[in-house]
N, C-alpha and C positions, 0 to 999 in steps of 0.2 A: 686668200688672206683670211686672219681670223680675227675679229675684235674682242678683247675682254673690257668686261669692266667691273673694278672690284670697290665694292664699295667695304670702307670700313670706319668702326665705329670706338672713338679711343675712350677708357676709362674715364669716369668725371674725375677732374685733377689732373688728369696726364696728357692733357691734349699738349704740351710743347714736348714732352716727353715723345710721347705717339708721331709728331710732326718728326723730331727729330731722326728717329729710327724709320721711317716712311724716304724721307729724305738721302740717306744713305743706301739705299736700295737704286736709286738711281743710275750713277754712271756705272755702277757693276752690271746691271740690267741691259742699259744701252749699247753696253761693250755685245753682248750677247748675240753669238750666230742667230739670224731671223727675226731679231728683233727690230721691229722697223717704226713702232714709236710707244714710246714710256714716259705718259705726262702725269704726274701725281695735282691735282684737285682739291682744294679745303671749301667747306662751307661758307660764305659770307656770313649767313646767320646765326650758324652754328659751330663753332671750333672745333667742337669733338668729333665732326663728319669730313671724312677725306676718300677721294676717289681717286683714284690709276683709270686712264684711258688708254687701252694700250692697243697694237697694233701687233700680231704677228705672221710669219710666210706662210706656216700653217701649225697643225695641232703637238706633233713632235717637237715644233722650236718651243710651243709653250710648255709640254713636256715637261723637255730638256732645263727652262727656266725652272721649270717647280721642282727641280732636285737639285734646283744649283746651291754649292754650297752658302753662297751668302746669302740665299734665300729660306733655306734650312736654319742656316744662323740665325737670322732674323726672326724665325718663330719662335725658338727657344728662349733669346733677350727679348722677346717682349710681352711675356708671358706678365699681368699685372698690366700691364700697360695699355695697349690692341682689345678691347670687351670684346667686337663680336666681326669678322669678314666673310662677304659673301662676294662669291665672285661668276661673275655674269659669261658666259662665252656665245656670241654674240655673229650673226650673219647679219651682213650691211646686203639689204636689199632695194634700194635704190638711190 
């Protein structure tokens, strides 16, 4: 299994914006071969910070997610919106 976690960091002004398209990523995500958990995270003290905890069977299902088309989509509409994501891939060692 592989964990990611993507931390991203929305425009000042467009955090419901940013939520919103963060949001819609979701059940497309879940539907996904190997996907085995897709939880989106916002900051209590700060809005504009939101994190994906995700869960995958291994490296090709996340691959496979990062060419999916709605996740392609997704870069493109939120261009303005999304400042900066980094994203972590992650071994759970105990």
């Amino acid at each position: 299994m592989l964990t990611v976690v993507a931390i991203i960091r929305a425009e000042e002004g467009q955090e419901e914006a940013a939520r919103a398209a963060l949001e819609a990523l979701i059940a497309p995500t879940r539907a996904e071969d190997g996907c085995i958990q897709y939880d989106l995270h916002r900051d209590n003290a700060d809005p504009g910070l939101f994190i994906f905890y995700e869960n995958w069977r291994d490296e090709a299902a996340l691959d496979r997610h990062l060419a999916a088309p709605h996740l392609v989509a997704h870069g493109e509409r939120s261009r303005g919106i999304i400042k900066s994501a980094e994203v972590r891939r992650m071994t759970r060692i105990g």
